[in-house]
N, C-alpha and C positions, 0 to 999 in steps of 0.2 A: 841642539845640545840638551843632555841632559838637567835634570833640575841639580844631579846629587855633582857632575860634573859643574857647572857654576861655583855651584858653592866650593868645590877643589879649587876653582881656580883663582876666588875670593880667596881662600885660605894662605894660597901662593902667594898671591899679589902682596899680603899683608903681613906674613913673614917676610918677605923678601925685603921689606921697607924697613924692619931690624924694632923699630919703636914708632908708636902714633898716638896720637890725638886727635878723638872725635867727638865733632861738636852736636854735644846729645840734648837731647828738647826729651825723652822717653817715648817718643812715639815708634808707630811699629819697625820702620827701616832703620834709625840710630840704634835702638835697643837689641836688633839682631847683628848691625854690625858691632854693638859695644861684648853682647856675646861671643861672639867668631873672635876678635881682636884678644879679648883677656882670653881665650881657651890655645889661641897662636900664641902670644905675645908674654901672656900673663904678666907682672907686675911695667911689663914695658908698654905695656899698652893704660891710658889714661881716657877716662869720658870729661867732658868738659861745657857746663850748663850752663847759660845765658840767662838773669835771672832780672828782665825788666818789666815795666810796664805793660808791654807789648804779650806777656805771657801771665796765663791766668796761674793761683793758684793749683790748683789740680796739677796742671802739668807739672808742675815742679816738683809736687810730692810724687807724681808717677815715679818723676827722673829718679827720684833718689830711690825709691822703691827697687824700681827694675837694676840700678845700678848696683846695690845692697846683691841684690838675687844675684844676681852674676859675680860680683865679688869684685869688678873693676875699681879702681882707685878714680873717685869721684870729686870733681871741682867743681863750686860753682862762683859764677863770677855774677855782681852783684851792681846792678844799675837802678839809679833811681829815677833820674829823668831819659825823658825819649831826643834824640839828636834833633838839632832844631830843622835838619836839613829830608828825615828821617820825618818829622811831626808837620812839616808842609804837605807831604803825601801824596808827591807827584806820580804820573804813570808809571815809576821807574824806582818810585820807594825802595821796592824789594833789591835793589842792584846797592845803594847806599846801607842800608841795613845791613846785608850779608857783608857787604865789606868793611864798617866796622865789628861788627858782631865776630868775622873772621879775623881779623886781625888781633884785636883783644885775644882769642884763642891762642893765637898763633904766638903774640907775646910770651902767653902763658905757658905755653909748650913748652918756646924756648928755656923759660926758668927751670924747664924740670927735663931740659936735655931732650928733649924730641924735637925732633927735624920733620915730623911728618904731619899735617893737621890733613884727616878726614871729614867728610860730612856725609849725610846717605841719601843722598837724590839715587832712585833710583832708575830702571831703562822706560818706563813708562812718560819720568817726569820730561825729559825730552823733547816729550809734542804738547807741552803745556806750556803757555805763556808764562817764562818762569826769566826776569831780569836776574835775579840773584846768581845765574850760575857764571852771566859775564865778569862777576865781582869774583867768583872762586876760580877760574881761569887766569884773573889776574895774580890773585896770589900763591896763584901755583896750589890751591888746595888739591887733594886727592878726592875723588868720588866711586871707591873700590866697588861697591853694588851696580852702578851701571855699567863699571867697564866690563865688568865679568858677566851682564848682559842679564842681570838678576828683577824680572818687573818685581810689585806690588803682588803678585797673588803668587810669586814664585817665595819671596819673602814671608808673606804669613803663612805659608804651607812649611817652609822650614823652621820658622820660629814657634809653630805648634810641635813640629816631632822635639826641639829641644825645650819643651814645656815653658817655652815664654808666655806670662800672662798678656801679651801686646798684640799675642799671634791676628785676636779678630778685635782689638781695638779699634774705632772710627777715626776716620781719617781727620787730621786735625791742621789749620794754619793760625799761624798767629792774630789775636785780637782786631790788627790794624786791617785784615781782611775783610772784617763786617764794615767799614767804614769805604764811602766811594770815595775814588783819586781827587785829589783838590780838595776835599773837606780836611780842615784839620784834624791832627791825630791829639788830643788833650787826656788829660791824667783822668779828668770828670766824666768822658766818654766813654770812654776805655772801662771803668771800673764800672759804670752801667750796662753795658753790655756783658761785660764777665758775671754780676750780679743776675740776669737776666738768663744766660744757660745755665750757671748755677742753679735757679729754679727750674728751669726747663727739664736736665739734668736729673733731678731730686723726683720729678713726675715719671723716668721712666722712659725719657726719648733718650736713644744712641745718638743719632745720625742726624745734626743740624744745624743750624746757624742763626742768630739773631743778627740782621742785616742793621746798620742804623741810618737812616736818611735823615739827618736833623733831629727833629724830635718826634719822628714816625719810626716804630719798630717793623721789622718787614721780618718773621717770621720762616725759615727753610724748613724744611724735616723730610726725610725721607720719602719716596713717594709712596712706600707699604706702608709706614708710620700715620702718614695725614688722617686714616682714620680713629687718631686719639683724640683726634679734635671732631668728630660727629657730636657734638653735644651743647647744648647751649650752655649750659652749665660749667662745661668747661671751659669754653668759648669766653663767658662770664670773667670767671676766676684768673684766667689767664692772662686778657684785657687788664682785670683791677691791679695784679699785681705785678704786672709792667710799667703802667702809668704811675705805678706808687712807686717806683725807680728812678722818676721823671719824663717817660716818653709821655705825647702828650695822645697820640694816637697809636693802635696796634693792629698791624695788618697779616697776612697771609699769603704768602706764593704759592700758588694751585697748583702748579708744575711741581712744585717740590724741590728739596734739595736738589742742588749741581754747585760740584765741584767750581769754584773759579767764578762763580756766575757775577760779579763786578767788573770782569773782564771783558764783559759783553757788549759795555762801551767804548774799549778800546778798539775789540772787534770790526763796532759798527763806525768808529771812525775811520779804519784804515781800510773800510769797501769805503766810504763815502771818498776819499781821497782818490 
């Protein structure tokens, strides 16, 4: 199927639903669907942002940004602490998160007469270890970009021709991803590591991750990118002003960025079984 026929059939799908709510973070797959939704739906369609610990500043200004641009009627809902069941951080975080994170939406919907809560997994995300989608299966959420068969590079090719700044934004997951399963997820964690791509960030890298293993920083970035770090100098600066964050040591993944790569122990325990 076409790329232009997808999107027809995203478009269907979302008329057809009459009114929706989708749970927008700004990144590239919400923001193309919060576009298509207000251009179908216009004032019947609603975006609807998650605004916890778990997500960094930036993103949040993205949301409102790309929301603004597109002219969607924008919510955000507003959390201070992380769920205590959600900050244990089992293999399965993601499936408790998404299910209150959805829910709260879907409350929210309700208030404002929507029956539909979408979210934008799109066809790629499918073969990624992703618990979260058995929490939107339970409550019935909508995932329009996958059903209509839309991956990742079908999505930023259409959110360029409709001049989305998000079209080649880097792929993003929430904070709680730098952190491995079983370490707890803490407010003081969390806000070191966001503190930590914030500068990262500010030097110029797109594509990366600050990993935390305790009070060891484990460094991703792109595998074109690694050579911003040929320098001692940077090398230097980089080290000093991680550890002045609190990490106590700062290291490097040679491989480079990968998607998921905490995953790798789930992986390898379910050959080891």
């Amino acid at each position: 199927m076409e790329i232009e026929e997808k999107e027809s059939v995203l478009v269907a799908s979302i008329e057809a639903f009459g009114s929706i709510a989708i749970a927008f973070s700004g990144g590239v797959d919400s923001s193309y669907l919060c576009a298509v939704a207000y251009q179908a739906l216009g004032e019947r369609a609603i975006a609807v942002t998650m605004d916890s610990p778990l997500m960094p500043r930036s993103e949040i200004d993205d949301a409102r940004r790309v929301a603004a641009m597109v002219g969607i009627p924008h919510l955000i809902i507003r959390e201070e602490t992380v769920d205590e069941t959600v900050a244990a951080n089992p293999p399965d975080r993601c499936y408790y998160c998404k299910r209150l994170k959805m829910a709260s939406i879907s409350t929210t919907a309700a208030e404002h007469g929507i029956r539909v809560v979408a979210e934008g997994s799109n066809l790629d995300d499918l073969a990624d270890y992703r618990p979260g989608r058995r929490a939107t299966k339970e409550l019935n959420i909508a995932s329009p970009l996958a059903d209509a068969g839309l991956s990742k590079a079908d999505i930023r090719e259409l959110s360029r021709r409709r001049g989305l700044p998000t079209w080649d934004k880097p792929a993003f997951a929430c904070l709680a991803s730098r952190i491995p399963y079983g370490d707890r997820l803490d407010t003081a964690a969390l806000a070191r590591i966001e503190a930590a791509e914030v500068y990262l960030r500010g030097r110029g890298l797109r594509q990366f991750r600050v990993r935390s293993h305790g009070d060891t920083a484990r460094i991703e970035v792109a595998p074109e990118e690694r050579r911003e770090f040929f320098s001692e100098a940077v090398l230097d600066e980089v080290s000093s002003r991680l550890k002045a964050l609190g990490f106590f040591y700062v290291c490097m993944e040679l491989e480079g960025y990968s998607m998921g790569s905490l995953n790798k122990a789930i992986d390898a325990e379910r050959i080891a079984r």
